[in-house]
BAPADREN-905104 format. One line per field, with one value per residue: residue number from 1; residue in three letters; x, y, z of N, C-alpha, C in turn. Coordinates in Angstrom, 1 decimal, m for minus. Layout:
BEGIN
num <- [NUM,...]
residu <- [ALA,...]
n.east <- [X,...]
n.north <- [Y,...]
n.up <- [Z,...]
ca.east <- [X,...]
ca.north <- [Y,...]
ca.up <- [Z,...]
c.east <- [X,...]
c.north <- [Y,...]
c.up <- [Z,...]
***
This chain:
BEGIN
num <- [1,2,3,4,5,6,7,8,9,10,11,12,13,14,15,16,17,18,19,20,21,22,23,24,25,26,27,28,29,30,31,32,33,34,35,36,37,38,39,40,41,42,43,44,45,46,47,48,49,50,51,52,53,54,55,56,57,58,59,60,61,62,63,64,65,66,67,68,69,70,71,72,73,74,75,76,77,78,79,80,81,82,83,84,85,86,87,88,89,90,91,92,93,94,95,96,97,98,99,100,101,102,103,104,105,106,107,108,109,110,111,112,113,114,115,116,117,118,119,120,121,122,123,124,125,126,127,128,129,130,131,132,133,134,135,136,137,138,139,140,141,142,143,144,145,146,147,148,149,150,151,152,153,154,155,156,157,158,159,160,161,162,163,164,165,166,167,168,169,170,171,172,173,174,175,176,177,178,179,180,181,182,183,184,185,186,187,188,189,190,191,192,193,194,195,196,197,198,199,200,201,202,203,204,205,206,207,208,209,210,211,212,213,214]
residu <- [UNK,UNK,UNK,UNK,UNK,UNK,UNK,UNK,UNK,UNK,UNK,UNK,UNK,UNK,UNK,UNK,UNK,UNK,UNK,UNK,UNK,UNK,UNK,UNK,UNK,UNK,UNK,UNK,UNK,UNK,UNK,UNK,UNK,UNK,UNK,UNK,UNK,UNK,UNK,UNK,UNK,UNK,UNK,UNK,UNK,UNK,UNK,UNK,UNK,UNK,UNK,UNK,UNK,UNK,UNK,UNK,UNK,UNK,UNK,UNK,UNK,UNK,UNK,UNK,UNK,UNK,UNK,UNK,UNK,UNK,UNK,UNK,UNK,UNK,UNK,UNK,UNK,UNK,UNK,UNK,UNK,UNK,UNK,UNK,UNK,UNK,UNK,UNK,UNK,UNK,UNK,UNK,UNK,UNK,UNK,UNK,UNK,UNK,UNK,UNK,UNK,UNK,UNK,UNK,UNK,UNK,UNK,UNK,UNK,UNK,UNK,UNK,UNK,UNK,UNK,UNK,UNK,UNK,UNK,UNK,UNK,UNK,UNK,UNK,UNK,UNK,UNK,UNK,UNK,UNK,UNK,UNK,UNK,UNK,UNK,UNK,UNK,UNK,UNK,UNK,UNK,UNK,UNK,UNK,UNK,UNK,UNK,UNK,UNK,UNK,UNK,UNK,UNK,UNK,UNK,UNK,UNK,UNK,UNK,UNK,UNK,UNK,UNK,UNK,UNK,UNK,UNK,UNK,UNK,UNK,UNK,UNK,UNK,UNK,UNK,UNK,UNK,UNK,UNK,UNK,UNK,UNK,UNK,UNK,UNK,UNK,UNK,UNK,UNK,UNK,UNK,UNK,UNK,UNK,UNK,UNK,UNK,UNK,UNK,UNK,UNK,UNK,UNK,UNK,UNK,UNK,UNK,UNK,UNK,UNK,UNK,UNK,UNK,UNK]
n.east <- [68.3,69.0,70.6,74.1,75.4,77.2,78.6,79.4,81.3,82.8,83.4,85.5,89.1,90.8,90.3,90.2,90.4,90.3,88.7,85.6,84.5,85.6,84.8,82.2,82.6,83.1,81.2,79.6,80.1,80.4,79.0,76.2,75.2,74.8,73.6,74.7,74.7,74.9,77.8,78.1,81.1,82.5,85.2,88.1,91.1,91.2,89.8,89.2,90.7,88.9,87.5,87.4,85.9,83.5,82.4,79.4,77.8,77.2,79.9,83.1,85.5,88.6,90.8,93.8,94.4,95.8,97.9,97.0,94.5,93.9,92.2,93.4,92.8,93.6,92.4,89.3,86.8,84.9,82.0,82.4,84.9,87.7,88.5,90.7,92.0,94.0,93.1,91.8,94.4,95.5,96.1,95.3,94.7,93.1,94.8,94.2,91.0,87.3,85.2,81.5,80.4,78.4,75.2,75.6,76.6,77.8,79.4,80.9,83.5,84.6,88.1,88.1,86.2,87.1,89.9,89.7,88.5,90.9,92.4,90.7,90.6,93.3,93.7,92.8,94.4,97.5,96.2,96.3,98.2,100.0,98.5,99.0,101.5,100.7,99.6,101.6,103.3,101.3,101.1,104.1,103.5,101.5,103.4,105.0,103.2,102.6,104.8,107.2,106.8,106.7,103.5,101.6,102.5,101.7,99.0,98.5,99.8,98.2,95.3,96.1,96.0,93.9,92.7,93.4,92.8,90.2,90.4,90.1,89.9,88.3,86.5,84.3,85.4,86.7,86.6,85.4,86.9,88.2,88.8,90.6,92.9,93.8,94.8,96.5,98.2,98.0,97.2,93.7,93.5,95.6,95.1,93.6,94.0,96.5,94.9,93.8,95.8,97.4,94.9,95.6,97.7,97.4,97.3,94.6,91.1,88.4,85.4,83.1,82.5,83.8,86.5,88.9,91.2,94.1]
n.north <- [93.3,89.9,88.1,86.3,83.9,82.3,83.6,85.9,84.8,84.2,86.5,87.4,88.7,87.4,84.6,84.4,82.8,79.6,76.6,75.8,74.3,74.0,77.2,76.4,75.2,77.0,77.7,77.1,77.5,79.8,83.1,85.3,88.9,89.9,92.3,95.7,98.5,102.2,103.8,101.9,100.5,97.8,96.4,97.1,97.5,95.5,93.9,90.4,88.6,87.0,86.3,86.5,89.4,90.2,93.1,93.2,95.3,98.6,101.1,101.0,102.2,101.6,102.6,104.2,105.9,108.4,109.0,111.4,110.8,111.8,110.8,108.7,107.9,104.5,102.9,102.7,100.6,98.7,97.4,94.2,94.3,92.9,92.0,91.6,89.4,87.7,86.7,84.4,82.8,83.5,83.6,86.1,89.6,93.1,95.6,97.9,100.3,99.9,101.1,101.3,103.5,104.1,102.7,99.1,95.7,92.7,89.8,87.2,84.5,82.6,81.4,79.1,77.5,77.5,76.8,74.1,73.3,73.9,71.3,69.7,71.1,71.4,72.7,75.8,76.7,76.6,78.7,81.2,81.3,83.0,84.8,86.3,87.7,88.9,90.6,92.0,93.6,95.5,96.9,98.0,99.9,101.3,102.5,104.0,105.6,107.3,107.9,108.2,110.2,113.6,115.6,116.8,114.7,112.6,112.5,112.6,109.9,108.6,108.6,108.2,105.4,104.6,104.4,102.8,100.8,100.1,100.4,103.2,106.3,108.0,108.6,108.2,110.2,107.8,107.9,110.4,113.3,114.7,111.6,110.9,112.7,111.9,109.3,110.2,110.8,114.2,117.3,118.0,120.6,121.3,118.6,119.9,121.8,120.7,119.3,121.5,122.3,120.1,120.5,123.1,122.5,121.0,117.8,117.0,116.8,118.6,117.6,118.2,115.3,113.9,112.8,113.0,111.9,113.5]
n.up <- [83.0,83.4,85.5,85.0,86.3,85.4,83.3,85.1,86.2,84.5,83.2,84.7,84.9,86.4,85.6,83.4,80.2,81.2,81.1,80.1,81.5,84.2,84.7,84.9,87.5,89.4,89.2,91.2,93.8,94.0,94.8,94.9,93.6,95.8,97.4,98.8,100.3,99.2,100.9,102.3,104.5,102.7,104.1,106.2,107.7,109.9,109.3,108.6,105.7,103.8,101.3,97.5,96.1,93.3,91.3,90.4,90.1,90.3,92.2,93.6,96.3,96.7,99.8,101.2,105.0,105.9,108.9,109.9,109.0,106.4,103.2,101.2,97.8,96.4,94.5,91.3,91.7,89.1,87.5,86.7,87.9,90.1,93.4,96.2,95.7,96.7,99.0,98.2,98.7,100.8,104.9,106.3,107.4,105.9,104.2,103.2,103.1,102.0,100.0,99.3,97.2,95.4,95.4,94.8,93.9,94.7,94.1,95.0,96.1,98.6,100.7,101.5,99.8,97.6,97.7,97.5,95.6,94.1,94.2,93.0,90.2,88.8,86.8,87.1,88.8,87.7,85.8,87.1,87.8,85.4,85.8,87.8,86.6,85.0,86.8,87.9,86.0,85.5,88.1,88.2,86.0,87.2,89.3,87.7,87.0,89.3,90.8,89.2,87.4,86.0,87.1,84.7,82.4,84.1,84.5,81.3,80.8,82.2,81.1,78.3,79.1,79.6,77.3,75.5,76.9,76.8,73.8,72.6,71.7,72.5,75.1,78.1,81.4,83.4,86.5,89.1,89.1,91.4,92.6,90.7,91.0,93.7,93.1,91.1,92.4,93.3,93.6,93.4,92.2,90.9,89.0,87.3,86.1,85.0,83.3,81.7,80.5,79.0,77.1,75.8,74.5,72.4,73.3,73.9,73.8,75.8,76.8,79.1,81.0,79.2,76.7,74.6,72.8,71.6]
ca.east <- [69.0,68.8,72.1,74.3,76.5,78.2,78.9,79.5,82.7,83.6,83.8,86.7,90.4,91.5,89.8,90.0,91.1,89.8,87.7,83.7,84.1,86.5,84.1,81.1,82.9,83.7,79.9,78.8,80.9,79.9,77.6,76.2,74.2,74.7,73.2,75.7,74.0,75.9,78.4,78.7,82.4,82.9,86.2,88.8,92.6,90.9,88.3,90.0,91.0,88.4,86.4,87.6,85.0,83.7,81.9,78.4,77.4,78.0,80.9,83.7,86.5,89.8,91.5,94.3,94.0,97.0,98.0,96.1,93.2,93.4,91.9,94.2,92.1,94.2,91.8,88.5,86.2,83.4,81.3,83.0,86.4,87.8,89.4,91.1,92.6,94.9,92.1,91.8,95.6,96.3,95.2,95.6,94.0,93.0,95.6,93.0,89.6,87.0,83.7,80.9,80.5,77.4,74.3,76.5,75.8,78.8,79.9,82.5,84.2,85.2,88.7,87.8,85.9,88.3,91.2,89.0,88.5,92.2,92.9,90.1,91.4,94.6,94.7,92.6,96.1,98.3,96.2,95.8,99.7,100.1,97.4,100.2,102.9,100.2,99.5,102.9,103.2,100.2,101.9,104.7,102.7,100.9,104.5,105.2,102.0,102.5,106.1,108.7,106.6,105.8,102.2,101.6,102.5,101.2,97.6,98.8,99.5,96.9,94.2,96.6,96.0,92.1,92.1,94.5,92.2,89.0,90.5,89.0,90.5,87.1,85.2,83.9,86.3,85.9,86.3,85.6,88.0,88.8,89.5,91.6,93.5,93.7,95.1,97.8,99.3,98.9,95.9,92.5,93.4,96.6,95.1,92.7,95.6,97.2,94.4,93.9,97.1,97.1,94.4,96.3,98.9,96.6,96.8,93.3,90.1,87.2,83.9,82.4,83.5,83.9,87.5,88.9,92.8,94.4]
ca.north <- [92.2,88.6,88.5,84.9,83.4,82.1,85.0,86.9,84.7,84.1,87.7,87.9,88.7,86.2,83.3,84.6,80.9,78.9,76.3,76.1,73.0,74.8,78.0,75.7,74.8,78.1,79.1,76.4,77.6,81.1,83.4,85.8,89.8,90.6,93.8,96.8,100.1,103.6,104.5,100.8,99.7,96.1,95.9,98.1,96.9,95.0,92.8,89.0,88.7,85.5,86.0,86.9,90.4,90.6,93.7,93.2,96.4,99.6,101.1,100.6,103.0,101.0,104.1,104.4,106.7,108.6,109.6,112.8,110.7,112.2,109.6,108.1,106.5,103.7,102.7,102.3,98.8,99.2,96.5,93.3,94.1,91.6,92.2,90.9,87.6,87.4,86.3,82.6,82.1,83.3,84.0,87.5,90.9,93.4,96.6,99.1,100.4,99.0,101.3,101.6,104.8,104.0,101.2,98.2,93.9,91.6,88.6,86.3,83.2,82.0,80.7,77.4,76.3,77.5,76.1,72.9,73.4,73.7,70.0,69.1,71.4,72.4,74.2,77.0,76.9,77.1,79.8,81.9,81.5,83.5,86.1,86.8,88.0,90.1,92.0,92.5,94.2,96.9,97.4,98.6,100.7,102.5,103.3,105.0,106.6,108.0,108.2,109.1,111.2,114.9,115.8,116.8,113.6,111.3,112.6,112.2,108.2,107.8,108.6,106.8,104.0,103.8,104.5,101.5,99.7,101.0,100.5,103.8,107.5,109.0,107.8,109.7,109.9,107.0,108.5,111.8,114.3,114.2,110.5,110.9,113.2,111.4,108.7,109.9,111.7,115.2,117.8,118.6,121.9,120.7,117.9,120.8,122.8,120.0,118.9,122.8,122.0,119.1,121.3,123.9,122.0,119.6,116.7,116.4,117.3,117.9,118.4,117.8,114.1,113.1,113.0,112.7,111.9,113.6]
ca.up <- [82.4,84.4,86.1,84.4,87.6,84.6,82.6,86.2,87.4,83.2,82.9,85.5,84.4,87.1,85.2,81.5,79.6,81.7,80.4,80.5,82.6,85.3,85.1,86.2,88.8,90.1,89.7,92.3,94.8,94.3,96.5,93.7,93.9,97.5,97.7,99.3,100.3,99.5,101.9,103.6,104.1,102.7,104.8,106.4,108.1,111.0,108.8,107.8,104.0,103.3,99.9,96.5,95.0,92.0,91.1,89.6,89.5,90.9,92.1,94.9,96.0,97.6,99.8,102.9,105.9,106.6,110.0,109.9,108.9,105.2,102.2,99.4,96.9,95.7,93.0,92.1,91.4,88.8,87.4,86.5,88.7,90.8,94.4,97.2,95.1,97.8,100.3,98.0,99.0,102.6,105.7,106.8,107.4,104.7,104.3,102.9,103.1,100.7,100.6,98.4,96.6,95.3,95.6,94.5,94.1,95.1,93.9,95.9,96.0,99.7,100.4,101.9,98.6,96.3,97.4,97.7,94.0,93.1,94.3,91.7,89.1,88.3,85.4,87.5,89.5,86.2,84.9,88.2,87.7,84.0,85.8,88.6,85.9,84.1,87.9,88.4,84.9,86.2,89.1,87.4,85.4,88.2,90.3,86.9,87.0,90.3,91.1,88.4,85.8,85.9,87.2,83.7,82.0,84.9,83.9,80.0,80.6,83.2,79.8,77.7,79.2,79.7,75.9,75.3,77.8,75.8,72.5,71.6,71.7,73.2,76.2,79.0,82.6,84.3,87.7,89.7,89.1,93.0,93.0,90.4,91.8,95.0,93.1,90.7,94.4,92.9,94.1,92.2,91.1,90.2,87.8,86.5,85.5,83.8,82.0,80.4,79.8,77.8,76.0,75.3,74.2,71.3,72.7,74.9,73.9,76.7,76.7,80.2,81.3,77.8,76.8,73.3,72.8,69.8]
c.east <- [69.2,70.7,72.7,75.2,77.6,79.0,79.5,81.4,83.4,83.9,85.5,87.9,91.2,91.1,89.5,91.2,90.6,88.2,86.5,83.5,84.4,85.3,83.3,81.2,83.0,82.4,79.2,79.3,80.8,79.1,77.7,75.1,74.0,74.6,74.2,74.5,75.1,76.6,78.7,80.4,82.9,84.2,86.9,90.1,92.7,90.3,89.8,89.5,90.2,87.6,87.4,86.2,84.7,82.4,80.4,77.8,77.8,79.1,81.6,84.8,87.4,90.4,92.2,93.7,95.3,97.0,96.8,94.5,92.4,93.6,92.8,93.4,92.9,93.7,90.4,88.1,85.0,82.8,82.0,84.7,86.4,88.5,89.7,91.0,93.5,94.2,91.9,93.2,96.3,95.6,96.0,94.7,94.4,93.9,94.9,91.6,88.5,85.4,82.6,80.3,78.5,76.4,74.8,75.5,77.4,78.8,80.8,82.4,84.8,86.8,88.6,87.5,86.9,89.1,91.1,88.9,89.7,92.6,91.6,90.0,92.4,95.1,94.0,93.7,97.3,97.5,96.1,98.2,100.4,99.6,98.3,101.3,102.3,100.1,100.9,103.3,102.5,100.6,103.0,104.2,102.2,102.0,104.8,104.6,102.4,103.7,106.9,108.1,106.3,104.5,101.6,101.4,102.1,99.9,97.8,98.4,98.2,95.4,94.2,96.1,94.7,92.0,92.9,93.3,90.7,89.0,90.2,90.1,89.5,86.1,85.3,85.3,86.1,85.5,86.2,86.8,89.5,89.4,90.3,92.6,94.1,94.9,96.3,98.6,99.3,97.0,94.8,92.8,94.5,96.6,94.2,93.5,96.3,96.3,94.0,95.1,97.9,96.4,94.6,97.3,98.8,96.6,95.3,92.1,88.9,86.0,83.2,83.3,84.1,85.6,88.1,90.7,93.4,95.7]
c.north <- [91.1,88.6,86.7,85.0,83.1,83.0,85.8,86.1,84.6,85.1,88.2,88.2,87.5,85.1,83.6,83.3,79.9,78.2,76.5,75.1,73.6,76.2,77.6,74.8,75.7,78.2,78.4,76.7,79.1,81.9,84.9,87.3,90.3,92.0,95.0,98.0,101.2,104.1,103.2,100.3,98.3,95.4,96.9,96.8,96.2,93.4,91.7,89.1,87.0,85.5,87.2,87.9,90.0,91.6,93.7,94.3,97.7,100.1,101.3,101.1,102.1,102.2,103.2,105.6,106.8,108.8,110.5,112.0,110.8,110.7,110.2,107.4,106.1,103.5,102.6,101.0,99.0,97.4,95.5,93.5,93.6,92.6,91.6,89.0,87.2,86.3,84.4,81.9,82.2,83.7,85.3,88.9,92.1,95.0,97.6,99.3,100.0,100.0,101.7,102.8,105.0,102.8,100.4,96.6,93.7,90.4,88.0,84.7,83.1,81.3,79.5,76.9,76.6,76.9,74.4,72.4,73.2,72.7,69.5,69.7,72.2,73.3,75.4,77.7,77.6,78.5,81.0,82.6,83.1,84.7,87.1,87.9,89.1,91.3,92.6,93.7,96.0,97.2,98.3,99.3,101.9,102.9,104.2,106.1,108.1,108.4,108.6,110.2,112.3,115.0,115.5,115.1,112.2,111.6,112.1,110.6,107.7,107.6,107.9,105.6,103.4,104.2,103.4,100.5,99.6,100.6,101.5,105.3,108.5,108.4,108.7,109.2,109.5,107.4,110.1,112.6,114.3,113.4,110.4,111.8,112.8,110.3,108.5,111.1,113.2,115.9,118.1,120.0,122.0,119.9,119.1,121.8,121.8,119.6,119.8,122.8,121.4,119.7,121.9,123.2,121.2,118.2,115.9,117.3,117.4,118.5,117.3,116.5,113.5,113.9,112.5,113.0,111.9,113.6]
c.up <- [83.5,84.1,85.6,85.8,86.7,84.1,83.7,86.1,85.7,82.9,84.0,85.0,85.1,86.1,83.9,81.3,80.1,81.3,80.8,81.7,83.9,85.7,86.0,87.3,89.8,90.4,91.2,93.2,95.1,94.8,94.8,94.0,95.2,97.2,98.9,99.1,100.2,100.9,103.0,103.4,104.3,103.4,105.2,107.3,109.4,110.4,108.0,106.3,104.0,102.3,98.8,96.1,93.9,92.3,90.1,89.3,90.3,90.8,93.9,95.0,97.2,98.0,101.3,103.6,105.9,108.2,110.6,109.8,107.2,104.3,100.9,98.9,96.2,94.3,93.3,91.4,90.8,87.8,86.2,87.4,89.5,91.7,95.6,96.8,96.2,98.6,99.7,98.1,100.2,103.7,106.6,106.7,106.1,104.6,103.8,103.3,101.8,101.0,99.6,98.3,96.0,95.3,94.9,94.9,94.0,94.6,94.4,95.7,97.3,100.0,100.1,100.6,97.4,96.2,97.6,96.3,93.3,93.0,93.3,90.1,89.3,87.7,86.4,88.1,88.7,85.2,85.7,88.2,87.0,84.8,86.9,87.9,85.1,85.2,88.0,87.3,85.2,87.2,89.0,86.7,86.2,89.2,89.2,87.0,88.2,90.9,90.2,87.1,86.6,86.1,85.7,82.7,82.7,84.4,82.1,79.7,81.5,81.7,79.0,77.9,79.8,78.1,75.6,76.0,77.0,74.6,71.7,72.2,72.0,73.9,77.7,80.4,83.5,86.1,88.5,89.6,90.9,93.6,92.3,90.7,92.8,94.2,92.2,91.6,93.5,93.9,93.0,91.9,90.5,88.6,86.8,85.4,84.6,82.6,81.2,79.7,78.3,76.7,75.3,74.1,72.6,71.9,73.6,74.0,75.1,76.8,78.2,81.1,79.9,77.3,75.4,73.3,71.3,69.4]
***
């Protein structure tokens, strides 16, 4: 399928409302398809925060290093997700690792032209605003996730809430078992155990990755 520059930066969550006029503003300013090989890392806690992601295809795992060295996958980035919004509002270095998981295309936006763009539109300003109040929201969401629930019930809402995101109560599991794991702080034989769990229990179905919420 012939890749739209339009469709690429309109598809964003950052820039959902934003008129058609404002979009094709954004696309001129855009750098679009950069090619990513498996296993390169697009940034790590040294590299300067200066372009806004967007994900065209593939996929992209955000993780810390502890001490020891051992990987947290924060989250991951799969085709249309946006990252490092930060990078069009300040100037500073990037607090995670960013590395592609598999053959991946890039899409970005640079600060310099963006914030060049906001003194000739505003509303992108005023709607970049609204898109602030909705991250904070997910934020809140994912300390639930991973901090005050029961193992158990952290895997529960973590499904919940790609079937909420989905609209649908059966779609396969978006990520590796291992990075999920990783990412709601518990161990892979731990989530394994809870999701027989949930089975046992009615309210999961699974057949392979495919996951059915009953």
């Amino acid at each position: 399928m012939t890749h739209s520059p339009f469709k690429c930066v309109q598809g964003a969550p950052i820039f959902k409302g934003l008129s058609d006029a404002a979009i094709a503003e954004l696309v001129k300013i855009s750098v679009h398809q950069q090619a990513v090989k498996k296993g390169t890392v697009l940034y790590d806690p040294t590299t300067q925060l200066d372009r806004m992601m967007i994900i065209d295809s593939g996929r992209v795992k955000v993780y810390q290093l502890n001490e020891n060295g051992k990987e947290k996958v924060l989250y991951m980035l799969r085709s249309g997700a946006i990252d490092s919004e930060a990078a069009l509002f300040a100037k500073r270095k990037h607090y995670n690792y960013a590395e592609a998981v598999e053959d991946t295309k890039i899409c970005s936006i640079g600060r310099a032209d963006f914030q060049a763009l906001l003194r000739r539109e505003p509303e992108v300003a005023f709607n970049l605003l609204n898109i602030l109040g909705d991250r904070l929201t997910e934020l809140e969401s994912v300390s639930a996730l991973t901090g005050n629930l029961k193992s158990k019930n952290r895997v529960l809402a973590y499904l919940q809430q790609i079937g909420q995101e989905k609209q649908t109560t059966e779609f396969d599991l978006p990520v590796k078992k291992k990075e999920l794991a990783s990412f709601l702080g518990i161990t892979p034989e731990t989530l394994s155990r809870q999701l027989g769990q949930l089975v046992s229990d009615g309210l999961l179905a699974i057949a392979g990755k495919r996951i059915t919420l009953l």
